[in-house]
C-alpha positions as CSV (number, residue, x, y, z in Angstrom):
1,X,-6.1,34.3,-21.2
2,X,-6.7,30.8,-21.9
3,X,-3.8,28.6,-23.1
4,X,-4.2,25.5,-25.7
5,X,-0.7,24.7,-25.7
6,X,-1.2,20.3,-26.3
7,X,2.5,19.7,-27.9
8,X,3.4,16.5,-26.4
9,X,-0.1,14.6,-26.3
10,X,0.0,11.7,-27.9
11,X,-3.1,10.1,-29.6
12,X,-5.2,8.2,-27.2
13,X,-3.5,9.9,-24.1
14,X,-5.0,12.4,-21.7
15,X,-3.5,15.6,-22.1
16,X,-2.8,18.8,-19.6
17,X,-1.6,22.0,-20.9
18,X,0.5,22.0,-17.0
19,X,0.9,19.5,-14.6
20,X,2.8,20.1,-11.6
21,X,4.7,17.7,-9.6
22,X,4.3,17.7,-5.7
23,X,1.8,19.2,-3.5
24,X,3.8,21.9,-1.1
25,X,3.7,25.3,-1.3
26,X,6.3,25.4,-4.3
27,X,4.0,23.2,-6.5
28,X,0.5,25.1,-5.0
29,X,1.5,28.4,-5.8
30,X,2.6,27.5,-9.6
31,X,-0.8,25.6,-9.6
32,X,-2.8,28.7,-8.8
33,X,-0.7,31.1,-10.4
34,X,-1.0,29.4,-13.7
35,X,-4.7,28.6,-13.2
36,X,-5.9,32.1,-12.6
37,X,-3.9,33.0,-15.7
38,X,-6.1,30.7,-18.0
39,X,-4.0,27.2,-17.8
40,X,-5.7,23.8,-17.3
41,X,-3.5,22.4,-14.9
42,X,-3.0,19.0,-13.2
43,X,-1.4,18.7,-10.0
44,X,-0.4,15.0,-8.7
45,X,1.0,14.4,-5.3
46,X,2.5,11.1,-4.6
47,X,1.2,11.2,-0.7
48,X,-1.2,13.8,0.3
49,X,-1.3,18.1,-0.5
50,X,1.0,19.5,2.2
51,X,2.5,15.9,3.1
52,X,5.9,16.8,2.9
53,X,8.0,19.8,4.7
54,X,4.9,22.5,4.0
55,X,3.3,20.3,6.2
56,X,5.3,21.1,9.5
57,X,4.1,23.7,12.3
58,X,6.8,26.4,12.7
59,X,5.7,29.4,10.0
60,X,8.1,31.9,10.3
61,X,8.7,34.6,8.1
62,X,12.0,36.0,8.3
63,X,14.5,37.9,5.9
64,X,18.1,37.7,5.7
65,X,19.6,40.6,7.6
66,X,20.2,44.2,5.5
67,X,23.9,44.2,5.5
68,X,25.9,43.2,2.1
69,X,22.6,43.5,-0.1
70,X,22.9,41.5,-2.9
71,X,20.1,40.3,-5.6
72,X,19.4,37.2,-3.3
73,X,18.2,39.1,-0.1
74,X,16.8,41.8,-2.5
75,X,14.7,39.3,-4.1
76,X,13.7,37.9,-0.9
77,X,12.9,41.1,0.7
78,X,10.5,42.1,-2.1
79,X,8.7,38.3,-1.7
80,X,8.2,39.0,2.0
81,X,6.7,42.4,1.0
82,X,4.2,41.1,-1.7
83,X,3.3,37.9,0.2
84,X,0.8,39.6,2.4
85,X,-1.7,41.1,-0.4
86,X,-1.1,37.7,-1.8
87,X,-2.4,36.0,1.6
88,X,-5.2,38.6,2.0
89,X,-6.1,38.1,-2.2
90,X,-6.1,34.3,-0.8
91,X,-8.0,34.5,2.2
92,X,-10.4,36.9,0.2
93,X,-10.9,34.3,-2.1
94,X,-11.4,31.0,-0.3
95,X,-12.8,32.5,3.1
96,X,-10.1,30.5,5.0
97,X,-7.3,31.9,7.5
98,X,-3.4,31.3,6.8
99,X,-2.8,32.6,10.3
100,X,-0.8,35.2,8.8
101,X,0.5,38.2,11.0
102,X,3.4,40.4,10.6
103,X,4.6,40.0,13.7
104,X,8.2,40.9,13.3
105,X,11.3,39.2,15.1
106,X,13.4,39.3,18.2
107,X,17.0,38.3,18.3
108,X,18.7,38.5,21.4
109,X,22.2,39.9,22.1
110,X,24.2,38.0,24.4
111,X,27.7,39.5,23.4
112,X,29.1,43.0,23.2
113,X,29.9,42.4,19.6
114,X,26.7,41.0,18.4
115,X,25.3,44.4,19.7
116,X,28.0,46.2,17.7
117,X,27.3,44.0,14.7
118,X,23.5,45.0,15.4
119,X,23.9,48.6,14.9
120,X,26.2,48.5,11.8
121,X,23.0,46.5,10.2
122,X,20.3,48.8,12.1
123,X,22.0,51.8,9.7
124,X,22.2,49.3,6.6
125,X,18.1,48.5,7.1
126,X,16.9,52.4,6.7
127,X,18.4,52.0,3.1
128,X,17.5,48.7,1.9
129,X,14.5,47.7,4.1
130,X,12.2,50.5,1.4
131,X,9.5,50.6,-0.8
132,X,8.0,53.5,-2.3
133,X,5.4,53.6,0.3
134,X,6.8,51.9,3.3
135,X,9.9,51.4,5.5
136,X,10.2,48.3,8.1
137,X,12.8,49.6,11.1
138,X,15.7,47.5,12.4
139,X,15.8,48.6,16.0
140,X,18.4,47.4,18.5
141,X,17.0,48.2,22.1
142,X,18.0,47.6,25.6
143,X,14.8,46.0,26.4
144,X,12.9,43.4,25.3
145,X,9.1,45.0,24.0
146,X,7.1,42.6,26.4
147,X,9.1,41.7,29.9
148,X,10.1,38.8,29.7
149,X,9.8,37.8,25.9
150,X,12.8,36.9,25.5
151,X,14.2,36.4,29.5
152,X,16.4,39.2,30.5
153,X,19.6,36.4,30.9
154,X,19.6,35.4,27.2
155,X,20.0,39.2,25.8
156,X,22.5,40.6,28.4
157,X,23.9,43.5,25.7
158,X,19.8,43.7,24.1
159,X,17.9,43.0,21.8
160,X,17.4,43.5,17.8
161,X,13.5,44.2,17.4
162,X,13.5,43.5,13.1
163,X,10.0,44.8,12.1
164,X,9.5,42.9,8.7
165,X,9.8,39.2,9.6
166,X,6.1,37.7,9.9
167,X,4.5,34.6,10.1
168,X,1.9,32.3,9.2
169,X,0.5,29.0,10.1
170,X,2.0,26.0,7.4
171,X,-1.1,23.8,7.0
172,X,-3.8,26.5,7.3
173,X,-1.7,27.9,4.1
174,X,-1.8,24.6,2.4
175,X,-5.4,24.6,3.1
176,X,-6.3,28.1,1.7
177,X,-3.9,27.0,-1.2
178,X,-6.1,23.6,-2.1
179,X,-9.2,25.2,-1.5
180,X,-8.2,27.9,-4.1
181,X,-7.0,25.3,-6.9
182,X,-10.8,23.1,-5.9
183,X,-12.6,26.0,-6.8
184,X,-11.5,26.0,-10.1
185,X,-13.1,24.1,-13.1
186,X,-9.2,24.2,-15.3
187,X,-7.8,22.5,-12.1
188,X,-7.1,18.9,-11.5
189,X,-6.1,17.6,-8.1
190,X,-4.5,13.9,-7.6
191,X,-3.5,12.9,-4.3
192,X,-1.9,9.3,-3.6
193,X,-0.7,9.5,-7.4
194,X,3.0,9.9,-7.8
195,X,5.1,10.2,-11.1
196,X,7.4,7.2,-11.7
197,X,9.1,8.5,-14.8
198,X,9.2,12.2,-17.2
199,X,9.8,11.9,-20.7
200,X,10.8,15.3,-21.6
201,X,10.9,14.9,-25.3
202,X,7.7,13.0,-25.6
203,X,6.4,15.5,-22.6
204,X,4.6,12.1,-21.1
205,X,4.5,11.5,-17.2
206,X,4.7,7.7,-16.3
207,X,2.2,8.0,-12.9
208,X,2.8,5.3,-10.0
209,X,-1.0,3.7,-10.9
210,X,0.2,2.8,-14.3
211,X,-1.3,5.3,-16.2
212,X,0.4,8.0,-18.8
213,X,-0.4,11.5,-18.9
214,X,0.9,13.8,-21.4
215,X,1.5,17.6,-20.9
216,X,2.6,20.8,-22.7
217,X,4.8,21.6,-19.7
218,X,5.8,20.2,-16.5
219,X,6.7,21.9,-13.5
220,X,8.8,19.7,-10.8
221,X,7.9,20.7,-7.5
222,X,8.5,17.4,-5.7
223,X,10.4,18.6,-2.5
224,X,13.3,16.3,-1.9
225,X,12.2,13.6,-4.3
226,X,12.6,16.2,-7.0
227,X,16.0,15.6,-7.4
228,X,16.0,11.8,-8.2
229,X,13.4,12.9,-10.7
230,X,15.7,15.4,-12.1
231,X,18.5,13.1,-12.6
232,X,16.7,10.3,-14.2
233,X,16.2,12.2,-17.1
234,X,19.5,14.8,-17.1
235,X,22.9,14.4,-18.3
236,X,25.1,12.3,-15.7
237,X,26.7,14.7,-13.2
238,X,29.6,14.2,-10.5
239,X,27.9,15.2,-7.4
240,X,23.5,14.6,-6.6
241,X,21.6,17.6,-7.7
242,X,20.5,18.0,-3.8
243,X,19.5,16.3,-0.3
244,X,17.2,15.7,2.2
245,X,18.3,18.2,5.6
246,X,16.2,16.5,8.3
247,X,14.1,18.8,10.9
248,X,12.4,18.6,14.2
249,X,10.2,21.1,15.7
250,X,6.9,21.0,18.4
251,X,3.7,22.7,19.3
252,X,3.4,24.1,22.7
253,X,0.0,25.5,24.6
254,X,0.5,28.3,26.3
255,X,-1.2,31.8,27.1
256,X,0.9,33.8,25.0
257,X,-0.4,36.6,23.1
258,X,-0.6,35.6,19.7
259,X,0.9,39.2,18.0
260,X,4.1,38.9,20.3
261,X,7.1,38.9,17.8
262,X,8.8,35.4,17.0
263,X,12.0,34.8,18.7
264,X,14.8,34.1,16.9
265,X,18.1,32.7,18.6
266,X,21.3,30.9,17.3
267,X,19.0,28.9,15.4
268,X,16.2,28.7,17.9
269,X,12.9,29.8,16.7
270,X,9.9,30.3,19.0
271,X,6.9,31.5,16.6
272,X,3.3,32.4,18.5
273,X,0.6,31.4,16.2
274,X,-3.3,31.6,16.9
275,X,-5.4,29.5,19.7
276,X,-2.6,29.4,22.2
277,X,-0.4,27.6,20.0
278,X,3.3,28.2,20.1
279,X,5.8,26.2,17.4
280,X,9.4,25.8,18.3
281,X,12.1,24.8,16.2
282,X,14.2,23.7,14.2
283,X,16.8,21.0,13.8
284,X,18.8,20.5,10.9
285,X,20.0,17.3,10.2
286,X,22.2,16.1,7.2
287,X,22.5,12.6,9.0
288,X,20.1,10.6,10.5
289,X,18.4,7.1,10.7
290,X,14.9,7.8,11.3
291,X,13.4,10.1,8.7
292,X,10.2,11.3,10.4
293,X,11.1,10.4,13.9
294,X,11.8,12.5,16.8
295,X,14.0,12.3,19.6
296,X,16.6,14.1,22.0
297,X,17.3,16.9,19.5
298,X,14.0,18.4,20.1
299,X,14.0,17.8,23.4
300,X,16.9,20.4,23.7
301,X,15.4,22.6,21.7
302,X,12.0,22.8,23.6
303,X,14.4,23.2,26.6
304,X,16.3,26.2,24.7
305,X,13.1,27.4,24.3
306,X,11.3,27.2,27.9
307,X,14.3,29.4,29.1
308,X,14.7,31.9,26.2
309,X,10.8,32.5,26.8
310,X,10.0,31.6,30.7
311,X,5.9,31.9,30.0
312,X,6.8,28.6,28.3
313,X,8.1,26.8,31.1
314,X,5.0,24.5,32.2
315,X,3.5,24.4,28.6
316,X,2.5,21.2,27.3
317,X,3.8,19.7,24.3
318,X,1.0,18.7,21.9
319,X,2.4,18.0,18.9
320,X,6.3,16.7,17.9
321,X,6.7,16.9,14.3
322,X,10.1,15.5,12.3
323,X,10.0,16.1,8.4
324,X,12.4,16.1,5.8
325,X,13.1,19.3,3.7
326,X,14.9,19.9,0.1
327,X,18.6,21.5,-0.1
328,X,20.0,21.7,-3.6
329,X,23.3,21.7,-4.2
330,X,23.9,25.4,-4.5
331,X,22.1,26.0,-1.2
332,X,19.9,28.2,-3.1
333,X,16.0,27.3,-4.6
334,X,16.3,26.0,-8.0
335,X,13.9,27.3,-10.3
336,X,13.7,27.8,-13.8
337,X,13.9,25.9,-17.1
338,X,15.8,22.8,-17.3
339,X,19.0,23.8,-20.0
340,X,18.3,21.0,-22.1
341,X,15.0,20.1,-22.0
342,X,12.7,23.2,-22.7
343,X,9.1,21.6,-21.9
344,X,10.5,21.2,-17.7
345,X,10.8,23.9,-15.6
346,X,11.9,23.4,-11.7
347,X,10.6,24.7,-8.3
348,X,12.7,22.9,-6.2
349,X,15.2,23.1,-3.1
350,X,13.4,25.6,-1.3
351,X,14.5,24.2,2.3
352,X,14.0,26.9,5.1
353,X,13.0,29.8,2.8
354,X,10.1,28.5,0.5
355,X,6.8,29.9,2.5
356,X,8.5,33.5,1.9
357,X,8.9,33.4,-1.5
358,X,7.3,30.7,-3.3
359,X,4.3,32.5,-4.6
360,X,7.1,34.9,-6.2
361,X,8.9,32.0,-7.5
362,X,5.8,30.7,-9.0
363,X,5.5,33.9,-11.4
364,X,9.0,34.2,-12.8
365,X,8.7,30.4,-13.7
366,X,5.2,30.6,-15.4
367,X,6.9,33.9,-17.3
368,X,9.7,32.2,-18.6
369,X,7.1,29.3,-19.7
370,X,5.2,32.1,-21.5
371,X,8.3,33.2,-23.3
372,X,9.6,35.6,-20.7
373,X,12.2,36.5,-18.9
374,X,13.4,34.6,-15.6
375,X,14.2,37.5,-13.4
376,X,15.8,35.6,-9.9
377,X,19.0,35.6,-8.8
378,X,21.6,34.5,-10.7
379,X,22.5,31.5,-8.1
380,X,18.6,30.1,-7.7
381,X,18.8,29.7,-11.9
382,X,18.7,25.6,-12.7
383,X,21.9,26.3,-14.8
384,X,24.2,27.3,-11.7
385,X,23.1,24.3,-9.8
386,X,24.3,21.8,-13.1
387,X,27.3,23.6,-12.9
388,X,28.0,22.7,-9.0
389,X,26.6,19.4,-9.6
390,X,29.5,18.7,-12.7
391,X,32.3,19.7,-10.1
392,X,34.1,17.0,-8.9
């Protein structure tokens, strides 16, 4: 269904019925979504597509763990579900790989009670991990699948072997995702453009190259410079409506098999991607001086890693990556409408979770553009983040 929706354009102005702020997976997504429904949409991002934290190399896929379900982990389960037909619709489409593989996840068990905790969640899993045609297993075993993936010393009490964590390759996705949006004639790409200011009530974008560009509605997707954007045009509140959490992570060569499961350990994550490529990550940093710099944080962590998985202790590291990533104020993405300002709708604060449910995201906020319903968790809703950010 096409849309002709031009409230906001003022005479003499060029007009989009959608444009969309920022170039990561948040913005993408909403792009395509709302192209393939009919939208003509603009997209401007102020460096390059997939410049910010969607441009980083670690890709994994992984779901909260079973026990005290509540809508958040329910919601996220069912994005990690849909999110391969989406990738394979994608891939499909554009002929390109996101080096997507459900892979699952090990987590080693170092302590008697983390295997205890381990087989509480194990019975939790047969009841929530479901759908109607498919059930992913929470196993806890003595073993590790592959010998020595992870090292026998890191899991003295065994292993967790979680069967519906996946992963994919960041900027292969970002790729697949332009590639998608440039094959469409009601699709408009800027890169190197940013957006200075947002009218909301004359729905006019002030862009960085001087230029104004009017819009039906606007969708903020600008990572962590959403949220100065936000607040330039929001009602004064006590506390910043999110941050910038710093994080390191490498590529390693290696000959690992690429379907191995990623490892996952006290905040360590080793993910086997295609070509011999293994990522390793991630810091996260509320302080720190240099932005996009890396340093002895990573180093640890590549050490962490070269003796959680031994095959990795004479890989090369070819790549060290440091990026910044969003973190509203609740913690939790915020998405939806803005409460005062009907025209602006928000896909922002995703920080570790976005590639897992961002293409879901994307959907509930183009429904509640059409007149819908905004059906997310209570605590990713724009209004429950304004009321953290009014607390003094």
């Amino acid at each position: 269904m096409a849309h002709a929706d031009n409230r906001g354009k003022a005479a003499g102005q060029p007009g989009v019925d959608l444009l969309v702020v920022g170039g990561g997976v948040m913005g993408l997504w909403t792009a395509l979504h709302a192209a393939r429904s009919g939208r003509s949409v603009t997209l401007v991002e102020k460096r390059r597509i997939g410049s910010g934290a969607s441009g980083g190399v670690l890709g994994a896929l992984m779901a909260h763990l079973p026990d005290r379900w509540n809508a958040k982990k329910g919601f996220q389960f069912e994005a990690l579900v849909s999110l391969e037909a989406e990738i394979a619709a994608l891939e499909a489409e554009t002929g390109l790989s996101a080096g997507y593989r459900r892979s699952g996840r090990l987590i080693p068990l170092p302590k008697p009670h983390n295997r205890d905790l381990a087989l509480r969640t194990a019975n939790e899993a047969l009841s929530v991990w479901q759908t109607p045609d498919r059930s992913f297993a929470f196993e806890v075993l003595d073993t590790a699948p592959v010998p020595g993936w992870p090292a026998p010393a890191v899991m003295a009490h065994g292993v967790v072997y979680d069967h519906l964590a996946a992963r994919l390759a960041p900027r292969a996705l970002v790729s697949a995702l332009k590639a998608a949006l440039g094959q469409r004639a009601n699709v408009t790409i800027r890169e190197g453009v940013g957006v200075v200011s947002l009218d909301p009530d004359a729905a006019i974008a002030r862009l960085d190259d001087g230029t104004d560009l009017s819009f039906g509605y606007c969708v903020l997707a600008a990572g962590v410079e959403a949220f100065d954007l936000l607040a330039s045009f929001s009602q004064p509140v006590a506390r910043p409506f999110g941050s910038a959490v710093k994080g390191q992570a490498a590529l390693l060569r290696a000959s690992v098999d690429p379907a191995l499961p990623v490892i996952f350990a006290d905040g360590l994550y080793v993910v086997p991607h295609e070509d011999g490529l293994v990522a390793v990550g991630s810091t996260s940093e509320n302080d720190f001086a240099e932005p996009y710099g890396t340093d002895g944080l990573l180093d640890a962590l590549i050490d962490r890693a070269r003796l959680t998985a031994p095959v990795l202790a004479d890989a090369p590291v070819v790549e060290r990556w440091a990026g910044l990533r969003p973190r509203a104020i609740g913690r939790e993405p915020m998405v939806g409408r803005h409460p005062d300002h009907a025209r602006i709708s928000l896909m922002a604060g995703g920080f570790k979770v976005s590639f897992g449910i961002a293409h879901r995201l994307a959907r509930q906020v183009l429904n509640e553009i059409e007149g819908g319903t905004l059906d997310v968790p209570p605590s990713f809703a724009v209004a429950a983040h304004f009321e953290e950010a009014r607390r003094l």
